[in-house]
C-alpha positions as MATLAB code, in Angstrom:
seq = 'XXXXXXXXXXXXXXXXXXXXXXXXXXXXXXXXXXXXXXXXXXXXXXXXXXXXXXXXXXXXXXXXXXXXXXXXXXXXXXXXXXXXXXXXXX';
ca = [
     112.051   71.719  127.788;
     115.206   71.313  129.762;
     117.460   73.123  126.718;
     114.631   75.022  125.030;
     115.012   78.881  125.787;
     111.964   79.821  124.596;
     110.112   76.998  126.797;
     111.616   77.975  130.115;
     114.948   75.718  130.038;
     118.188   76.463  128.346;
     121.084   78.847  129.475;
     121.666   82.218  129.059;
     125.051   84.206  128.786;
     126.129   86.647  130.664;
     127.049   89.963  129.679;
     125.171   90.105  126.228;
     126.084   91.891  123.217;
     128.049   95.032  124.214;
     129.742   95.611  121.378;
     127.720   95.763  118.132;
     128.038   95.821  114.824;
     127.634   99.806  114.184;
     124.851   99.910  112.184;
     124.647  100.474  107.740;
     126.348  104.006  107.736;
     127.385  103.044  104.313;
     125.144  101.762  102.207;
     125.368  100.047   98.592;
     125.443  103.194   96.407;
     121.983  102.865   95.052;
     122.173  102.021   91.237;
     124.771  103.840   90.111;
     125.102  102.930   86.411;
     123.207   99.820   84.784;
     124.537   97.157   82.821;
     124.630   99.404   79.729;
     122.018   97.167   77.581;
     118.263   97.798   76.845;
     116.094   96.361   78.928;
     113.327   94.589   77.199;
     109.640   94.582   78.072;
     106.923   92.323   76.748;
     103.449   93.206   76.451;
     100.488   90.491   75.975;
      98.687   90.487   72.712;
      96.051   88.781   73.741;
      93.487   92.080   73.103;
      90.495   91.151   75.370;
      90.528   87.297   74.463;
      89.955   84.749   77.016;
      90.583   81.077   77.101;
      88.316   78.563   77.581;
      86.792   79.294   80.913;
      86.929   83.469   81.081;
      90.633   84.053   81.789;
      93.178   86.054   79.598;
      96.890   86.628   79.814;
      96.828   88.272   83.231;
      95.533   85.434   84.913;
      98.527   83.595   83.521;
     100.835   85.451   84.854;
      99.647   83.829   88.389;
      99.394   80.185   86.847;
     102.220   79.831   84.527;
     101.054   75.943   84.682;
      97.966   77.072   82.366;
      99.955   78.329   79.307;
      98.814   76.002   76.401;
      95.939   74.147   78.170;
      92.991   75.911   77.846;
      93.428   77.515   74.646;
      90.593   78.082   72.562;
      89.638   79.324   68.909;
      90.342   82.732   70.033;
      93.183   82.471   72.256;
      96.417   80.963   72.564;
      98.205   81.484   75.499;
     101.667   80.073   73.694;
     101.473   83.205   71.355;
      99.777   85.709   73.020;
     100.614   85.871   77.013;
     104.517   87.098   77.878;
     104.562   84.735   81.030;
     103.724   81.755   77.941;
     106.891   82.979   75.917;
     104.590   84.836   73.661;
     103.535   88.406   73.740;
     105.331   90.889   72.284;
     109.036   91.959   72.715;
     110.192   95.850   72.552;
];
């Protein structure tokens, strides 16, 4: 307690902060240009299939852990969910 500001203790200096820092009058530019190169999106392929217990490629995207566990006859998370390394590229 005896060095813990927030608990009643500790020191405080004298004067405090006078000075500043002025503030962001600058800024960063915004996004002036890109890095020149496409950028590629996936899509998942999985077209309304679901894995073993109801869930399709969206789900996935939460539980990246799931990708090749529950796959069934229908669906294969390996191939068909982006967040798997499947989907597909364009």
């Amino acid at each position: 307690v005896a060095m813990c500001c927030v608990c009643g203790g500790g020191e405080t200096s004298g004067g405090g902060d006078t000075g500043g820092d002025g503030g962001d009058t600058g800024g960063d530019g915004g996004d002036t240009g890109g890095d020149g190169g496409d950028e590629l999106t996936c899509s998942d392929t999985d077209n309304g299939a679901e894995d073993a217990y109801g869930d399709a490629c969206e789900a996935y995207n939460n539980f990246p852990s799931w990708c090749g566990g529950y796959d069934d006859d229908d669906f294969d998370s390996v191939a068909m969910c982006c967040v798997c390394g499947g989907g597909q590229s364009g």
